[in-house]
DSSP file (Angstrom, degrees, kcal/mol; ACC not computed):
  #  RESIDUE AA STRUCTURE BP1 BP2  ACC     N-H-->O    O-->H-N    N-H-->O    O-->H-N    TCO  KAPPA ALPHA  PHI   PSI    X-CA   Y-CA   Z-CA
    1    1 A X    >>        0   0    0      0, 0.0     4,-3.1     0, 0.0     3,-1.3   0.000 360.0 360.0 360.0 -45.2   26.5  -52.6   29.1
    2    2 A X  H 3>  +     0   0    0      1,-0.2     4,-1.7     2,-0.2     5,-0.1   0.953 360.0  51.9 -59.4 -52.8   23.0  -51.9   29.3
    3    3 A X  H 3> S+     0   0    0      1,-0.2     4,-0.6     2,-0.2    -1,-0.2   0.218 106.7  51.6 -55.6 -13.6   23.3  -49.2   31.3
    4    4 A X  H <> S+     0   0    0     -3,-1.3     4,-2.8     2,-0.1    -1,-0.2   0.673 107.0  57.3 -90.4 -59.1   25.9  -47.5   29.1
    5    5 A X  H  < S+     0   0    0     -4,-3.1     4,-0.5     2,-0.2    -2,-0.2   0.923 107.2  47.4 -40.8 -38.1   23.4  -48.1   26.0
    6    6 A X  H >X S+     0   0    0     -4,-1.7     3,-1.9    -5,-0.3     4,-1.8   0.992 109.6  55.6 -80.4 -47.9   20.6  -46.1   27.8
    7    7 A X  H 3< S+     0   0    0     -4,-0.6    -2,-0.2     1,-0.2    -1,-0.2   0.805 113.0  48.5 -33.4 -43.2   23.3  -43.1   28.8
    8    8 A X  T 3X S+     0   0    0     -4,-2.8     4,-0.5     2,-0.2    -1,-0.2   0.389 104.1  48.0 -83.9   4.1   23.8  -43.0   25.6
    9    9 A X  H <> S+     0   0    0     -3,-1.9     4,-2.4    -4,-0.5    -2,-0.2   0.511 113.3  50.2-100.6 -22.1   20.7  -42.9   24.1
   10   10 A X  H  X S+     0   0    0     -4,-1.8     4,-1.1    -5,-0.2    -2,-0.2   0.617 111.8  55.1 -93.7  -8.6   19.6  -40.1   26.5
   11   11 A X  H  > S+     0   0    0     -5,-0.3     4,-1.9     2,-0.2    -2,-0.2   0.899 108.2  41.7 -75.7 -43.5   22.9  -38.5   25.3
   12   12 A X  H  X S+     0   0    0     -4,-0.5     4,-2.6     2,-0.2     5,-0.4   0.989 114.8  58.8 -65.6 -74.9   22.0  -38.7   21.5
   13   13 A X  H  < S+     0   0    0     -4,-2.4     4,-0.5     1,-0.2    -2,-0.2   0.756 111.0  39.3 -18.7 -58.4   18.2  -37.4   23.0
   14   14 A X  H  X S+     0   0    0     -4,-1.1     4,-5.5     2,-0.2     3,-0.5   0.959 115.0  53.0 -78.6 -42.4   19.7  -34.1   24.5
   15   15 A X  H  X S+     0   0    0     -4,-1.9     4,-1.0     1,-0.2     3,-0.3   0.941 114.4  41.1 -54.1 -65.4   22.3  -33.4   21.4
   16   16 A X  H  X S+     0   0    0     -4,-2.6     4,-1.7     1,-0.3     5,-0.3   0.825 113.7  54.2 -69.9  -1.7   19.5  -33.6   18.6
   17   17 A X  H  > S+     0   0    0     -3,-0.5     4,-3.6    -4,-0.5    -1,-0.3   0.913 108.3  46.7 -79.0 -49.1   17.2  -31.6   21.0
   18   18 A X  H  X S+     0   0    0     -4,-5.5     4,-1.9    -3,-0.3     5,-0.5   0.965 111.5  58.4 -53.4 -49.1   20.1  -28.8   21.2
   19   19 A X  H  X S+     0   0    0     -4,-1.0     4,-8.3     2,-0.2     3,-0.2   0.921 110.2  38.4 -30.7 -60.9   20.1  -29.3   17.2
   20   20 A X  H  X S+     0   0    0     -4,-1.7     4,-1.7     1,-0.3     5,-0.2   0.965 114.8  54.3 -53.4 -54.1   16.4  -28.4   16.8
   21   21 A X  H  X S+     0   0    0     -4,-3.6     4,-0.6    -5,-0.3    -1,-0.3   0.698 117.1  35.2 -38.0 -48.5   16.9  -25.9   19.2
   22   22 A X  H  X S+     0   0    0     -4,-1.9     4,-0.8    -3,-0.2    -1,-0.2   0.706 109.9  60.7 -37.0 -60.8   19.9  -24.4   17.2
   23   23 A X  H >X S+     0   0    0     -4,-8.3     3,-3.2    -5,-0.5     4,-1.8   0.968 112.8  41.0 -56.2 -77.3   18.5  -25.1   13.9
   24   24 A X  H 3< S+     0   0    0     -4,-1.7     4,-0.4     1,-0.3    -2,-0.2   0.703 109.1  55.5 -39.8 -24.7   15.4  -22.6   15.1
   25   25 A X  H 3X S+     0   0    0     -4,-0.6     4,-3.2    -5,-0.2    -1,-0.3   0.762 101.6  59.0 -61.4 -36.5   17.4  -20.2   16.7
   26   26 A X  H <X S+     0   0    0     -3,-3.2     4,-1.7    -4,-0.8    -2,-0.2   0.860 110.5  42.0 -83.6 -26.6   19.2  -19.9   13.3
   27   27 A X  H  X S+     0   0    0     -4,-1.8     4,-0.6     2,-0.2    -1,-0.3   0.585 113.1  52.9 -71.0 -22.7   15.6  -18.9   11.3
   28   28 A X  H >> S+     0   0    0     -4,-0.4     3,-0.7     2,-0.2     4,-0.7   0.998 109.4  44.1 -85.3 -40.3   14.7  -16.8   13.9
   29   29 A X  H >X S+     0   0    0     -4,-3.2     4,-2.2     1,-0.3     3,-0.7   0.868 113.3  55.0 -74.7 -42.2   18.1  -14.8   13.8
   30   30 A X  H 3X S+     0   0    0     -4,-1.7     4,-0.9    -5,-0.2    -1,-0.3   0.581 115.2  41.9 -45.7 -14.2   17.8  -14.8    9.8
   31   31 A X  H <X S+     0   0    0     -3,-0.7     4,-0.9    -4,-0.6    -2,-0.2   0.696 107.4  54.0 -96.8 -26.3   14.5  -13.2   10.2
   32   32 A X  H <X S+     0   0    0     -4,-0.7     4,-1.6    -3,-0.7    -2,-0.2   0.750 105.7  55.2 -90.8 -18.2   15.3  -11.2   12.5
   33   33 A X  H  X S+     0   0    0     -4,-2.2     4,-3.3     1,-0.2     5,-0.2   0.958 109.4  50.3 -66.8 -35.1   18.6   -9.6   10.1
   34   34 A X  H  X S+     0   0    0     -4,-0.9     4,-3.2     2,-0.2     5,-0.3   0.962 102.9  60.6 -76.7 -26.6   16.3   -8.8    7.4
   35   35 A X  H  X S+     0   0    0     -4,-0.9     4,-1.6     1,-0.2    -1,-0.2   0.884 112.3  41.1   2.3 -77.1   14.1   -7.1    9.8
   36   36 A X  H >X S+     0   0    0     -4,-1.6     4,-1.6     2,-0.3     3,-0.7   0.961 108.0  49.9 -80.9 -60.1   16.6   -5.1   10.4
   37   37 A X  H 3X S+     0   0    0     -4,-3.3     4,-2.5     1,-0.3    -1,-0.2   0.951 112.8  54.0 -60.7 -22.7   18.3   -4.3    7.2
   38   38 A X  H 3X S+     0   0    0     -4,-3.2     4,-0.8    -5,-0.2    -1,-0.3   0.970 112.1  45.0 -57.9 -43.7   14.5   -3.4    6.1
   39   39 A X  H <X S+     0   0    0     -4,-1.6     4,-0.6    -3,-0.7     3,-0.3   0.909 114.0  55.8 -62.3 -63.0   14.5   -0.9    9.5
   40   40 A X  H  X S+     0   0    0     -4,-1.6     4,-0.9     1,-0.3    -1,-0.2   0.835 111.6  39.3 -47.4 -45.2   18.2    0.3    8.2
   41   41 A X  H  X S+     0   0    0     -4,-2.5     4,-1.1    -5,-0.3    -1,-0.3   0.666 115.3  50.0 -89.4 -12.9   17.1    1.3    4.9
   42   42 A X  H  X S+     0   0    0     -4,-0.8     4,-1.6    -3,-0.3    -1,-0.2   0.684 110.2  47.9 -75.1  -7.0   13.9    2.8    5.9
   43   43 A X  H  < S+     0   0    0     -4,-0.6     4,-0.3     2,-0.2    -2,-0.3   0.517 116.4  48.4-112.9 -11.0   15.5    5.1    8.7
   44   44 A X  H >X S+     0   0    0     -4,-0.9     4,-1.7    -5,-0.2     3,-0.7   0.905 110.5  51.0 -75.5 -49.6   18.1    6.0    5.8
   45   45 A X  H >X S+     0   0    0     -4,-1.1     4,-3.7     1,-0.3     3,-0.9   0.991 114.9  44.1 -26.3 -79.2   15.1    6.6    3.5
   46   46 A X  H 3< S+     0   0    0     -4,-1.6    -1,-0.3     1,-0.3     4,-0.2   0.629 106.0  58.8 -63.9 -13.6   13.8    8.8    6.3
   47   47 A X  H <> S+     0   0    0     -3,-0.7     4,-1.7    -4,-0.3    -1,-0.3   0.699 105.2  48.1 -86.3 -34.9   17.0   10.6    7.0
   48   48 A X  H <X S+     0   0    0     -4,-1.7     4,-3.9    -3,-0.9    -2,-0.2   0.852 114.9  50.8 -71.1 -42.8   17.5   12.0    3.3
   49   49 A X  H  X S+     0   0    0     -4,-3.7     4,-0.8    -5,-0.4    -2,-0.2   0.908 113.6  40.1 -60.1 -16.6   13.5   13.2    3.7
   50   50 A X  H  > S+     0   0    0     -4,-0.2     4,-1.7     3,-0.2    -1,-0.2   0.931 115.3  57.3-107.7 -35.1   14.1   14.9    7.0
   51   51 A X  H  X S+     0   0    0     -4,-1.7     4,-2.4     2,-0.2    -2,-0.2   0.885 115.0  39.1 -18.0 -63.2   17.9   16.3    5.1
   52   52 A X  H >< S+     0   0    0     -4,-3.9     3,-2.4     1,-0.2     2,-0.5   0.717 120.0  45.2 -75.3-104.0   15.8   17.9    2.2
   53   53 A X  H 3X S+     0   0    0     -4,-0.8     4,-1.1     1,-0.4    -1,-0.2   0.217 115.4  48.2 -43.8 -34.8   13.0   19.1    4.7
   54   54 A X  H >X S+     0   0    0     -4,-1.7     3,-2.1    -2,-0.5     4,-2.0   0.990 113.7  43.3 -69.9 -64.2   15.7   20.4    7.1
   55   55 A X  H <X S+     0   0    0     -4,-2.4     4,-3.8    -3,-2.4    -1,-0.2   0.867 110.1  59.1 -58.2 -24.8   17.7   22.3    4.4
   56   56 A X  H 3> S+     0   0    0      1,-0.2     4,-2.7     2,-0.2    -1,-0.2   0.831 114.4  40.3 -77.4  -7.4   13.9   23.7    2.8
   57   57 A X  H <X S+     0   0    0     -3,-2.1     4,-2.0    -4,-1.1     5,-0.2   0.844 107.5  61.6 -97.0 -25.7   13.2   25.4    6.5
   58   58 A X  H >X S+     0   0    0     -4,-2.0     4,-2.7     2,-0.2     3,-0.6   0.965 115.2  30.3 -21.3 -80.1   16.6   26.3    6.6
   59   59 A X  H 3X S+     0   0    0     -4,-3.8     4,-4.5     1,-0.3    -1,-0.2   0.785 110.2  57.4 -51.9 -40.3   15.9   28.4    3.5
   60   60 A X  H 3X S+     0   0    0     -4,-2.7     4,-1.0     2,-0.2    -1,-0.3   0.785 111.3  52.6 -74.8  -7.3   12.2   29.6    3.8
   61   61 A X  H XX S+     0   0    0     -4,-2.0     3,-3.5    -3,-0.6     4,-1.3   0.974 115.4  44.9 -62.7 -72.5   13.8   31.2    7.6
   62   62 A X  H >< S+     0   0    0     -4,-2.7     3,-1.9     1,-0.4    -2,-0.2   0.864 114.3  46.2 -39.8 -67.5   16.7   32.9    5.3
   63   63 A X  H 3< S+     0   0    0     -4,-4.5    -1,-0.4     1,-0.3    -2,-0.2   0.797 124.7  31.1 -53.6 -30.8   14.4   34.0    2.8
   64   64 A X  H X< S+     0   0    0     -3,-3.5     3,-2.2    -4,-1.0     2,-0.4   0.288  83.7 119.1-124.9   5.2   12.0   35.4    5.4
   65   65 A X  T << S+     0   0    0     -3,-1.9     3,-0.1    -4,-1.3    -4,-0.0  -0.448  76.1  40.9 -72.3 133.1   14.1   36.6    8.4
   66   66 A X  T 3  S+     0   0    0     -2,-0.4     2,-0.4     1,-0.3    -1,-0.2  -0.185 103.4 106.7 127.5 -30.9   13.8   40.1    8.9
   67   67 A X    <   -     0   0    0     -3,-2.2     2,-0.6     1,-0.1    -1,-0.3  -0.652  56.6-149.2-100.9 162.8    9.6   39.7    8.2
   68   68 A X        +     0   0    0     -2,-0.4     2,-0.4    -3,-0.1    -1,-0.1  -0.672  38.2 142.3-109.8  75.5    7.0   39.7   10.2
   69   69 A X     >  -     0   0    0     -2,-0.6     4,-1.9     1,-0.1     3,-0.1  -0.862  28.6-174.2-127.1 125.5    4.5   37.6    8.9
   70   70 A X  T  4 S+     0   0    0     -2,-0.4     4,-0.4     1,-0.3    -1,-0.1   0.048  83.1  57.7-111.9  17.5    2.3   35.4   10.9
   71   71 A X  T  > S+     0   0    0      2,-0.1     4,-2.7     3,-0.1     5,-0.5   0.604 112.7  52.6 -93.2 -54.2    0.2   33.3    7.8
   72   72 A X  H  > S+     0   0    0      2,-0.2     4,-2.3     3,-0.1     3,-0.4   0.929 106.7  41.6 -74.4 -36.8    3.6   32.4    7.0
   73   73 A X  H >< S+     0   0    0     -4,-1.9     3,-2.4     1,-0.2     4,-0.5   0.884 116.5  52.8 -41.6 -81.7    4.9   31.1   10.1
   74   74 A X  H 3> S+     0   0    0     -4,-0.4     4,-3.8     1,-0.3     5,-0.3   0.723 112.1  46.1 -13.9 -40.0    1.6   29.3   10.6
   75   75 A X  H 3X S+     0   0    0     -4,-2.7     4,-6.6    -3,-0.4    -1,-0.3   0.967 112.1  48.0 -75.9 -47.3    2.0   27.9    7.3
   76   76 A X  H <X S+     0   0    0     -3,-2.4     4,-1.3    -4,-2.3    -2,-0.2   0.932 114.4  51.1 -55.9 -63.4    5.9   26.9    7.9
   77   77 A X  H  > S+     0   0    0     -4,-0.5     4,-1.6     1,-0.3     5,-0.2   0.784 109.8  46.8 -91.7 -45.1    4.6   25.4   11.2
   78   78 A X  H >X S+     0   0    0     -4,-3.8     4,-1.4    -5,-0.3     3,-0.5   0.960 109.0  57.3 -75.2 -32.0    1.7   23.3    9.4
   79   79 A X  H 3X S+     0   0    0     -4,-6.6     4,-2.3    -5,-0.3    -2,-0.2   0.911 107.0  48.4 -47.6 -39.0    4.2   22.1    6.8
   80   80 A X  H 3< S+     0   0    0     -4,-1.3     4,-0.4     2,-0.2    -1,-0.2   0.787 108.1  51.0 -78.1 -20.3    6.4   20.6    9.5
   81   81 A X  H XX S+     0   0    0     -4,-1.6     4,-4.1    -3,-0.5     3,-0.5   0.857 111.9  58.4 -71.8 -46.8    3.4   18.6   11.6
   82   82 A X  H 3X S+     0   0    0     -4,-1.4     4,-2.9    -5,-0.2    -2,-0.2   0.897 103.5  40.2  -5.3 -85.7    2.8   17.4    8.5
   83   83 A X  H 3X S+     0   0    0     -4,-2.3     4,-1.4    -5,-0.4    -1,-0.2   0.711 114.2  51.6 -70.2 -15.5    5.8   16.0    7.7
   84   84 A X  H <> S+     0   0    0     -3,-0.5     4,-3.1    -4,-0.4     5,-0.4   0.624 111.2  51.7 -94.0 -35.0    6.4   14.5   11.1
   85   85 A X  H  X S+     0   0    0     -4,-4.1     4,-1.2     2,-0.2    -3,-0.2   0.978 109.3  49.6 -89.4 -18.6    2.9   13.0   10.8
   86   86 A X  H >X S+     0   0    0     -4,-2.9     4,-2.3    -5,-0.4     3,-0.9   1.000 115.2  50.8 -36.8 -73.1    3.8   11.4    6.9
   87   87 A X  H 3< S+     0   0    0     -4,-1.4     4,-0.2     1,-0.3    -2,-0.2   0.774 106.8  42.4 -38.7 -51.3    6.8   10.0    8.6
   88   88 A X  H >X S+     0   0    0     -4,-3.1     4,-2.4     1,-0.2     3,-0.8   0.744 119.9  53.8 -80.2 -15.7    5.5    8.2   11.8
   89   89 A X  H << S+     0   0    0     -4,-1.2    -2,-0.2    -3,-0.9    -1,-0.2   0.831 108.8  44.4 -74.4 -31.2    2.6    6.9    9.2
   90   90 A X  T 3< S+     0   0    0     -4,-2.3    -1,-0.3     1,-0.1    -2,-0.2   0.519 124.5  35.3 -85.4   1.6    4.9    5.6    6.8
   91   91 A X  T X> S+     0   0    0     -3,-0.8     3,-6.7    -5,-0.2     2,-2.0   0.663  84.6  98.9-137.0 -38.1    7.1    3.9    9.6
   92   92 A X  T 3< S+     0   0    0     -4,-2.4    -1,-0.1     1,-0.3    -4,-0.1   0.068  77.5  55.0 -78.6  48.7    4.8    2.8   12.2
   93   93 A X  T 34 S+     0   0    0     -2,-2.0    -1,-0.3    -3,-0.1    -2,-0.1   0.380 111.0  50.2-116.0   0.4    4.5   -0.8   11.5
   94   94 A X  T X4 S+     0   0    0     -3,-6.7     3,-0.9     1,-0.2    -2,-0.2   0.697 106.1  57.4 -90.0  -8.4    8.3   -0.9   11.6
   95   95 A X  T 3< S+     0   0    0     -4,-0.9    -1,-0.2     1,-0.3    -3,-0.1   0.623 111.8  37.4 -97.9  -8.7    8.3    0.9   14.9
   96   96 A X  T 3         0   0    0      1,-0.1    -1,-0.3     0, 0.0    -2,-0.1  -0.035 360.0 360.0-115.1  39.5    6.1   -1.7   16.7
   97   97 A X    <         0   0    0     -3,-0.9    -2,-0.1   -62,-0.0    -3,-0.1   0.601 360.0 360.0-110.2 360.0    7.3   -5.0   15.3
């Protein structure tokens, strides 16, 4: 009988250890979904900005095809480093966490 009592107390031990174990798992994986729905809506965020920007080179090419001018490429060229370096600035603390 004793010997049943002690199996079962090291049985009761292991369950409430998987509990804790479980319980923490279950914050970490709720911390880790808003993570992510913060990540979703910034890389949606960032998908409309790079939409507009895509459609304004779009345009200033149309407007300009057929000239040859080499301040406005240059210009076109710094707008777009630009924008790429706004982007990874606004973004990188989501992109290493």
């Amino acid at each position: 009988m004793q010997e049943q009592d002690q199996q079962l107390d090291g049985v009761m031990h292991t369950v409430l250890n998987m509990r804790e174990i479980a319980t923490v798992m279950n914050h970490e994986l709720q911390d880790q979904s808003m993570l992510l729905d913060d990540l979703d809506e910034n890389v949606d965020r960032t998908s409309g900005r790079l939409q507009k920007t895509m459609k304004r080179m779009n345009k200033f090419i149309k407007d300009n095809e057929g000239k040859d001018s080499r301040a406005d490429r240059i210009w076109f060229a710094e707008q777009i480093g630009l924008h790429s370096f706004i982007n990874i600035l606004l973004h990188f603390p989501y992109i290493f966490s």
